[in-house]
N, C-alpha and C positions, 0 to 999 in steps of 0.2 A: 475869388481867383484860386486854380487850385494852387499848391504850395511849390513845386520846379515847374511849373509852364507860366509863360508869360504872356499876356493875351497877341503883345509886339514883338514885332525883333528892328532893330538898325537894320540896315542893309544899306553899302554904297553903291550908288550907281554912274550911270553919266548921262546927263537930260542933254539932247540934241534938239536945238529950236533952231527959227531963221536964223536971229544973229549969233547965233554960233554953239557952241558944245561946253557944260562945267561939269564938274563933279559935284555930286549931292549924295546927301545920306537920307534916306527916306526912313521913316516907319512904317513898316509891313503888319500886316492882321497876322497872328498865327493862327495856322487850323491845325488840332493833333484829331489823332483817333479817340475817341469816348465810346466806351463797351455798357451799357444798359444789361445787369446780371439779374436775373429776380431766378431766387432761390438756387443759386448755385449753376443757372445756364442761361447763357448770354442769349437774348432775346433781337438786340440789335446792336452797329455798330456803325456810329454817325460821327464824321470827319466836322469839327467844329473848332470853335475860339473857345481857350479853356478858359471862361470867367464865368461865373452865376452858375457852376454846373449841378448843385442841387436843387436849382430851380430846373435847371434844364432837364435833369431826371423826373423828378415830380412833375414836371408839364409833360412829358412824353408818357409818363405812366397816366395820366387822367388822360390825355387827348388818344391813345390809344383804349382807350377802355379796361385797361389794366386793373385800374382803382379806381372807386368814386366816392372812395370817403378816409380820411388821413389813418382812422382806426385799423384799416385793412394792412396798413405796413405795421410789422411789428418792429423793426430795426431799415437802418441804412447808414450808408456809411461809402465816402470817397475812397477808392486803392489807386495812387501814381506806381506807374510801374515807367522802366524806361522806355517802353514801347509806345504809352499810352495810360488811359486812364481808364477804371474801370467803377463806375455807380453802379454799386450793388443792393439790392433791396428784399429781403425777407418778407414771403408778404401772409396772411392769416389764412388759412387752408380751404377755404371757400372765392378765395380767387384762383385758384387752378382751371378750373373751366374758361374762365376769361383769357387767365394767362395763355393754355394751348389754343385758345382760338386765334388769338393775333399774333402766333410766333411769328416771328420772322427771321430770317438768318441772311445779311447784308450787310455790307459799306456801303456806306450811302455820301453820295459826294454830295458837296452844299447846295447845288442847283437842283435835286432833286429829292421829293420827301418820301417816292416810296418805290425807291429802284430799291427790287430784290423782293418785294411781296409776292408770297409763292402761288397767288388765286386769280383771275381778272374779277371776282367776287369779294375778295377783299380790298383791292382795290376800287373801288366803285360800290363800297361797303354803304348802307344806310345809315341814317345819322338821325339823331333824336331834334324832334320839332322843338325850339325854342316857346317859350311863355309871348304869347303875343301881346300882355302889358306888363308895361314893364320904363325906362326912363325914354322921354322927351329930351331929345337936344334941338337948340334953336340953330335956326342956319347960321347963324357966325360962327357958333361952336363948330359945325362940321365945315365950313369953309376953312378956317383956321389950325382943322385940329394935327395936321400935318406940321402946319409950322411949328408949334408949340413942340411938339416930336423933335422938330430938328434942332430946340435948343438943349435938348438934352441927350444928346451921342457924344459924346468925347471919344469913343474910340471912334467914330467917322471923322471928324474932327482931324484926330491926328492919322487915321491913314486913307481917308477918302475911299475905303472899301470893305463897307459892313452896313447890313440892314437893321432896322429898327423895329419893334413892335412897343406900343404905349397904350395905355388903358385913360381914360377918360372917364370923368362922373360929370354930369350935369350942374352946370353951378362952380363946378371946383375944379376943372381943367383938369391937367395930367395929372394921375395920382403913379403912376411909376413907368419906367423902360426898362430895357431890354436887348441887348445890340449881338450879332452874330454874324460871321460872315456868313451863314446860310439864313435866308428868311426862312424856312420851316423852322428852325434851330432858333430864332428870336423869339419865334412867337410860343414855343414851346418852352421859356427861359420863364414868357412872360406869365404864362397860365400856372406856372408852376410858383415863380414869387405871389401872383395872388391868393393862389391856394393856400399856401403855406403860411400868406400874412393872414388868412379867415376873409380875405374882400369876397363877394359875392360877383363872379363876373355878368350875371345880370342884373347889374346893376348899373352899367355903363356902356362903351362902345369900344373895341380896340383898333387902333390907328395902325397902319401898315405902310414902309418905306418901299412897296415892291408892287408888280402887278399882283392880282389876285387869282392863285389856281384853286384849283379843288381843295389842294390837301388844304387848304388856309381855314374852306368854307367850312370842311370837315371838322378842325380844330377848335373851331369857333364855337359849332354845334353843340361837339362835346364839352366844352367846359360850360354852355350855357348863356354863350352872348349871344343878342340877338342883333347886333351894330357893328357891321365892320366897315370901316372908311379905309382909302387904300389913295397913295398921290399917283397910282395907275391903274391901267384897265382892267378888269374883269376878264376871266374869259371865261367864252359861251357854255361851257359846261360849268363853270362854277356858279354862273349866274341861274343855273336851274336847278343846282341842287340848293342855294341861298333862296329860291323862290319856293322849293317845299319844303324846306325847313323852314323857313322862316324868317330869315334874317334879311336885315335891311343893309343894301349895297350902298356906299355911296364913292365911286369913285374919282379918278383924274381932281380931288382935292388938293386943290395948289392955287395960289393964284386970288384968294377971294373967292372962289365960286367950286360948282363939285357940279357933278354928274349922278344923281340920284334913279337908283333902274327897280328895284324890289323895296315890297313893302313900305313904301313911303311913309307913313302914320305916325313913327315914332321922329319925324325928323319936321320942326316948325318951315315950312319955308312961306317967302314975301309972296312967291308968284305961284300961280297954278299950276298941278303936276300933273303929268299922266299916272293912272294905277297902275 
């Protein structure tokens, strides 16, 4: 958490139902500004919940292509300012090429991961083929693996308005989350705590509290999962670029059961699938 932002705030209101009108005090999600600085200029600026935010830098620097390896950052370091917050990152001089390729200059409000990129070629950028072996989940696991997600949001929890992202091993269920009120911003919280712990994220599958756009498929790509389960639908342009990259879809998991569309192989199921 960073150190004056709070990921909540109180707030009173007044709940109007049938039998009538109270006062209540709710807990609200906060979202401030967070400024992403590599080398002394701001690269991007994502309206988010200030908690996990060196995760959430370190996952936006790998899922952009920024870095692909911890050696490449020589320093970093959180600045609160009253405005806002700024992740600033020194990075080793052979990532400058990477760096100008993917500048971008944006606010980015939380529904959206890539308002403000200055290309329709970066946007609709290529993305690197996942390892097609790699871990086996049984269908319970991916039936389930939503739920397992939803016992570990506390911040949804207390204010019923933030998304999740969770990592899954085979065998050993959740191994961490991830909570933001923008899903681009969870799942970029998430990539960046596993980075950082050494996890290998093919190693697993990542769980998603939201539907599945691109940028999710994108994100996946680059850190190297090939398993993303979602408790909503796909859409049609994510499920084709999850079909050549590689990664296996399974969504609308909720319920006991899931919706399996790409790459079925790594997922056990009872009944027969289409390819």
């Amino acid at each position: 958490m960073a150190m004056g932002f709070s990921p909540t705030q109180s707030r009173p209101g007044l709940s109007v139902q049938i039998e009538g009108a109270r006062r209540v005090t709710r807990a609200l999600p906060e979202e401030v500004p967070v400024a992403f600085v590599f080398d002394g200029t701001t690269q991007a600026v994502m309206m988010a919940t200030p908690d996990d935010l060196a995760d959430f830098a370190h996952g936006f620097a790998v899922t952009e292509g920024i870095v692909t390896d911890p050696a490449q950052i020589k320093d970093f370091e959180i600045a609160e300012h009253a405005e806002g917050i700024e992740a600033r990152f020194w990075l080793r001089e052979d990532r400058q090429v990477a760096l100008t390729a993917r500048r971008r200059h944006m606010a980015g409000p939380v529904g959206c991961g890539l308002c403000g990129i200055d290309s329709l070629e970066q946007a609709i950028r290529p993305v690197p083929c996942v390892r097609q072996h790699g871990p086996i989940f049984s269908q319970y696991e991916v039936a389930h693996a939503t739920e397992a997600l939803s016992a570990h949001q506390p911040l949804h929890d207390l204010t019923r308005a933030t998304h999740a992202a969770g990592f899954i091993r085979p065998g050993e269920g959740l191994v961490l989350a991830r909570e933001d009120v923008g899903r681009h911003n969870a799942l970029d919280k998430l990539i960046g705590a596993l980075w950082r712990a050494g996890i290998d994220p093919s190693e697993g599958a990542i769980v998603m509290t939201s539907r599945l756009s691109v940028e999710l498929v994108q994100k996946c790509a680059m850190a190297g999962c090939s398993i993303l389960i979602a408790v909503s639908a796909p859409t049609a342009h994510a499920l084709r670029l999850a079909e050549t990259s590689g990664l296996s879809i399974a969504a609308f998991a909720r319920g006991g059961g899931f919706d399996l569309y790409s790459h079925p192989h790594r997922i056990n199921t009872e009944v027969p699938h289409v390819a």
